[in-house]
C-alpha positions in Angstrom: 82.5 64.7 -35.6 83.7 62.3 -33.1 86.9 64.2 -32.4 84.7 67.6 -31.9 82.8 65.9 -29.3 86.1 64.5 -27.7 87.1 68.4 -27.4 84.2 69.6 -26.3 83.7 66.7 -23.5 87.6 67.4 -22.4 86.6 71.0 -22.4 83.5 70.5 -19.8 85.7 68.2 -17.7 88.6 70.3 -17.6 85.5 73.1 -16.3 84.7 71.0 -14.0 87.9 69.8 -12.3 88.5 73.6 -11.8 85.1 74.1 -10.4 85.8 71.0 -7.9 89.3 72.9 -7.4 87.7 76.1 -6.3 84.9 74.5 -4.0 87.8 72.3 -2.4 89.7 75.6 -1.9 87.2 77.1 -0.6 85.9 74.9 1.7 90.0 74.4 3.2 89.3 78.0 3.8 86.2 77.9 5.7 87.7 75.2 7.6 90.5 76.8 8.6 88.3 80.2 9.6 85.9 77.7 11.9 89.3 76.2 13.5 90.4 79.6 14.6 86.6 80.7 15.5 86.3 83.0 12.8 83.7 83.9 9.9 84.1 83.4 6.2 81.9 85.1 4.1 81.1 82.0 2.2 80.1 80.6 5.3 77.5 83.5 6.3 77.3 85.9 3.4 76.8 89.9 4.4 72.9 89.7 3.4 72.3 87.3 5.8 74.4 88.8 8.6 72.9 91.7 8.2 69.1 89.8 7.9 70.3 88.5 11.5 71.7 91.5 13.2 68.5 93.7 12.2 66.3 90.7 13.9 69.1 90.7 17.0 68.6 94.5 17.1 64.6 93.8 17.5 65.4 91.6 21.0 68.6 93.2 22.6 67.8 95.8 26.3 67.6 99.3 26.1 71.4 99.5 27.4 72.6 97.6 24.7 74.0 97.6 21.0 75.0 96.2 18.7 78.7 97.6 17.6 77.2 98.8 14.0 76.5 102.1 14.1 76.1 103.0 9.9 74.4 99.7 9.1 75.5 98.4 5.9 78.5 100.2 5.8 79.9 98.8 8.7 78.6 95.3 7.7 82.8 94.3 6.1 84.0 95.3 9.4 81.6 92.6 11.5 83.5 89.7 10.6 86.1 91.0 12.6 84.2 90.4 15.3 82.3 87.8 14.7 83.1 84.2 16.4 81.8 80.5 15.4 81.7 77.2 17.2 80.7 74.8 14.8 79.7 70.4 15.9 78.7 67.9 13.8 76.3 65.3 13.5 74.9 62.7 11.8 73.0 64.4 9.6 74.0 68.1 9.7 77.0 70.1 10.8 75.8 73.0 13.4 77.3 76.5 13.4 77.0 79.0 15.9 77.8 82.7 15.2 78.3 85.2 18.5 78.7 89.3 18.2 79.2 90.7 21.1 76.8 94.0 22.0 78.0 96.7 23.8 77.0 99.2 26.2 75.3 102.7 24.7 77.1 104.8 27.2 80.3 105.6 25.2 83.7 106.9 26.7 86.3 109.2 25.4 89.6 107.8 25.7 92.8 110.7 27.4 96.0 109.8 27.9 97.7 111.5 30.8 100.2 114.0 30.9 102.0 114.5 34.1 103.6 118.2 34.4 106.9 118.0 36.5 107.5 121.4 38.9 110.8 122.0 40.6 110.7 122.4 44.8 111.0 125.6 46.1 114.3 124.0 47.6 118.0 125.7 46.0 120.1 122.6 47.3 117.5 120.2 44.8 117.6 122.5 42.5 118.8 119.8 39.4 115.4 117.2 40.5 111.6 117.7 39.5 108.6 116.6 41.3 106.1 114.7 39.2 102.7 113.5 40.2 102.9 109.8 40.1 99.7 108.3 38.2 98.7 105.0 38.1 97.2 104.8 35.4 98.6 105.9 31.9 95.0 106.1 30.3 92.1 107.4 31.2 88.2 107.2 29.2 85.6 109.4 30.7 82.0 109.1 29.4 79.9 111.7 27.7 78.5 113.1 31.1 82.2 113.5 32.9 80.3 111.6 36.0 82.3 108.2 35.4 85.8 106.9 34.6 87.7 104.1 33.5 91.4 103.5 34.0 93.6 102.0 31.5 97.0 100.4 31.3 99.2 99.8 28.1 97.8 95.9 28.4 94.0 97.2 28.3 94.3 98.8 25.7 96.1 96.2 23.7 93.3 93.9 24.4 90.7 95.8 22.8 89.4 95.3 19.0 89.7 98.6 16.9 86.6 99.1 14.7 85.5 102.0 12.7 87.3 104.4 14.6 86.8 103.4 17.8 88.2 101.1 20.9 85.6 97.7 21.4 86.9 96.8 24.6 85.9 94.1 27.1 85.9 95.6 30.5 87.9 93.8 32.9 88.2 96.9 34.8 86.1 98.8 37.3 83.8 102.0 36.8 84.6 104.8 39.3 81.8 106.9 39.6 83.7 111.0 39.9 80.5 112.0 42.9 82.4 109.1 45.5 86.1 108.6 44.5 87.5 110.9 46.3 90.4 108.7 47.0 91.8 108.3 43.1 94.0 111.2 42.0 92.4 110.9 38.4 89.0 111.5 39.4 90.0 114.9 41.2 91.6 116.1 38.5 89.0 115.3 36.0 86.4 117.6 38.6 89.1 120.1 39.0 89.1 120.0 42.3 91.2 123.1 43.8 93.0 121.0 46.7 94.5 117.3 44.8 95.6 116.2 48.2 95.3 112.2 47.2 98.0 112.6 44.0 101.6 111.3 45.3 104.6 113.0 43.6 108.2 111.9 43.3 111.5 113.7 43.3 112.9 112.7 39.6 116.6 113.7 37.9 115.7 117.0 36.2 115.4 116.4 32.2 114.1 118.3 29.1 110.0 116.7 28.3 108.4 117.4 25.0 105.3 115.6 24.1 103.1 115.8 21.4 99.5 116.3 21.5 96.3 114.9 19.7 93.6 117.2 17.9 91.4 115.5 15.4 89.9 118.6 14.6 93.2 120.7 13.4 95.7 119.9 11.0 98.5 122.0 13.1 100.3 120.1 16.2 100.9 121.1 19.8 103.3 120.3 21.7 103.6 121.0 26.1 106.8 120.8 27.1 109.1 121.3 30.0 112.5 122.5 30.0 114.9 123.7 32.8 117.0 126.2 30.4 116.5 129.2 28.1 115.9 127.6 24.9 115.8 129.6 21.1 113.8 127.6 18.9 113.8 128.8 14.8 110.0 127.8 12.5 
């Protein structure tokens, strides 16, 4: 009788200690999180975050959002953006969760393709001019009215989420109606004279780039070459 009760009290502590293991693991865990500003899930659990975005969604403007746009679905992919400050005191130890909101007007992101011509000039015959483009990306909103330039750098500095770009911009809006004076805004309106796009004289070479579609399986490809080329499927 007494040795049962031994093995059954070793058996409750031996519970325990694990229990103590697994709260003490996770707590190094939420610490850790916290130290690098992020969000455990023990910390704010996905019921309650989204309790608190559906009561943010109540009291944001009209040209604001928040970056959920299934609900629930996307709830797994908040964290990512979620950031904490925590404080202590005496009592208590304060956290403080941020999501950023973002604006309703979205943009399509373009990269841009630049499409060399040779001079009408026999003694330059081996060089290619090619429009020189500041920018290597370009997002245009829904309405074609605005644009946005990117560089490699922007884009690295944006948060990828669900399919799209969360970006924080550092960069300024160009409105198509008065930029006359960017080359990417008079090619986005088509404009029949581009008189503000500089080009450059370049050693001639073979350009083959490969194009996006989300909505085909087959790929496209422009390219650009100087000689008569056979090419076998």
């Amino acid at each position: 009788m007494t040795l049962t009760a031994f093995t059954a009290s070793a058996v409750a502590a031996a519970s325990m200690l694990a229990n103590l293991q697994r709260i003490q693991h996770t707590l190094v865990e939420t610490l850790i999180d916290l130290h690098h500003g992020r969000v455990d899930t023990q910390l704010l659990r996905p019921e309650q975050l989204q309790q608190q975005l559906n009561i943010i969604a109540r009291h944001i403007p009209n040209d604001l959002t928040l970056p959920a746009v299934n609900g629930e679905e996307n709830i797994p992919e908040m964290y990512i953006l979620l950031r904490v400050h925590s404080r202590m005191t005496s009592n208590y130890m304060i956290f403080e969760v941020k999501i950023p909101l973002v604006k309703k007007d979205s943009y399509e992101l373009h990269k841009t393709i630049t499409i060399r011509r040779r001079p009408n000039v026999v003694v330059v015959s081996d060089l290619t001019t090619e429009p020189k483009v500041p920018a290597k990306y370009i997002a245009t909103n829904l309405k074609k009215d605005k644009i946005i330039l990117f560089h490699d750098e922007d884009i690295h500095r944006c948060v990828h989420f669900t399919e799209r770009l969360l970006c924080s911009l550092l960069q300024p809006i160009y409105d198509l109606k008065g930029s006359d004076a960017i080359c990417e805004a008079q090619v986005i309106i088509n404009k029949d004279k581009i008189t503000t796009c500089k080009t450059e004289l370049q050693q001639y070479s073979d350009k083959w780039i490969q194009l996006h579609d989300a909505g085909h399986s087959t790929r496209n490809w422009p390219y650009h070459i100087g000689s008569r080329l056979h090419i076998e499927e």
